[in-house]
C-alpha positions in Angstrom: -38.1 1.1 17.3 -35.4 3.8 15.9 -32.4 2.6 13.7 -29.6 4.4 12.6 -29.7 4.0 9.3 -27.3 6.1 8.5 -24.6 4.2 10.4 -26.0 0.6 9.5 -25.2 1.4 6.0 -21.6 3.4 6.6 -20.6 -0.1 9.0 -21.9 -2.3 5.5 -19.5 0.0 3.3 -16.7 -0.5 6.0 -16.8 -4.5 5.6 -17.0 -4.2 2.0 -14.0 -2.2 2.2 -12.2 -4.4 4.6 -13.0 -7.7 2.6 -11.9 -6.1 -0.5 -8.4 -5.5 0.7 -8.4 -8.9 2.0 -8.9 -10.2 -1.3 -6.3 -7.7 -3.1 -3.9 -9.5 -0.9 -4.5 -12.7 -0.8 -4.7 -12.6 -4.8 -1.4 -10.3 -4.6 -3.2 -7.7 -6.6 -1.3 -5.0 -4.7 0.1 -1.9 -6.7 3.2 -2.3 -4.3 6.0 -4.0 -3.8 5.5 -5.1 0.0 8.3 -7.5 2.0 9.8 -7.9 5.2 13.3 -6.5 6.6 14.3 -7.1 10.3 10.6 -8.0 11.8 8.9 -4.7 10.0 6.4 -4.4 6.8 8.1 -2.7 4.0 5.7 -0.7 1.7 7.8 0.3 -1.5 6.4 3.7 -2.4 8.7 4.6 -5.5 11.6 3.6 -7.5 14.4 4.9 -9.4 13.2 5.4 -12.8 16.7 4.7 -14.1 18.4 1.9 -12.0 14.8 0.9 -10.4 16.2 0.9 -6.9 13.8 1.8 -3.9 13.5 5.7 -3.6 11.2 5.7 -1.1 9.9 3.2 1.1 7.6 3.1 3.9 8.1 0.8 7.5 5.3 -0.7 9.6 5.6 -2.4 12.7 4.5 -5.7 10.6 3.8 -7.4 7.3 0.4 -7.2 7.9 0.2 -3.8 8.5 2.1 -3.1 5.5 -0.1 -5.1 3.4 -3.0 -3.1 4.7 -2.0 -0.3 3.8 -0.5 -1.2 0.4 -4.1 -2.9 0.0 -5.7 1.5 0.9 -3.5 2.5 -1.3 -4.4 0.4 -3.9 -8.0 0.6 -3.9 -7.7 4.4 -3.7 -5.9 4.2 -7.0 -2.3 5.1 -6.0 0.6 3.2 -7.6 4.3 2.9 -6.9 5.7 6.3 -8.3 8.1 5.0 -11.0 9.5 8.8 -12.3 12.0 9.3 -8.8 16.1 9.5 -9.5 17.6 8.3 -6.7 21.0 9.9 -5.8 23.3 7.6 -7.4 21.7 8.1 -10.3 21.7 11.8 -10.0 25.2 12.1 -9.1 26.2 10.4 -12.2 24.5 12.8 -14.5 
């Protein structure tokens, strides 16, 4: 009989993957600020280093999405980008 070894063990990696960002968000150990705004996921990507508004913010079509997401992000090692100057900011240089 032939397995696919190979492919066995990518599909294991894949549901380790997948339960870890289930448990980053269940335990809220996200490394973004994720919400809901008029029936979309909200993914808080960076902030104004001065006034710590939202510089830049990512939509998703829901929260679950957006958790998903934050929870890639987070186990890839990104984090909100906290060094942004949002215009109002800028403007009153």
């Amino acid at each position: 009989m032939l397995t696919n070894k190979p492919g066995i063990e990518l599909a294991k990696e894949i549901v380790r993957v997948e339960k870890k960002k289930e448990e980053l968000i269940k335990q809220s150990k996200l490394n973004f600020k994720v919400y809901t705004k008029r029936k979309k996921g909200i993914v808080v990507r960076s902030v104004c280093c001065v006034c710590e508004c939202e510089v830049e913010t990512e939509k998703y079509n829901s929260l679950e999405i957006a958790q998903y997401k934050a929870a890639s992000l987070t186990l890839g090692g990104k984090r909100v980008n906290e060094f942004d100057v949002c215009e109002r900011c800028l403007s009153e240089c």
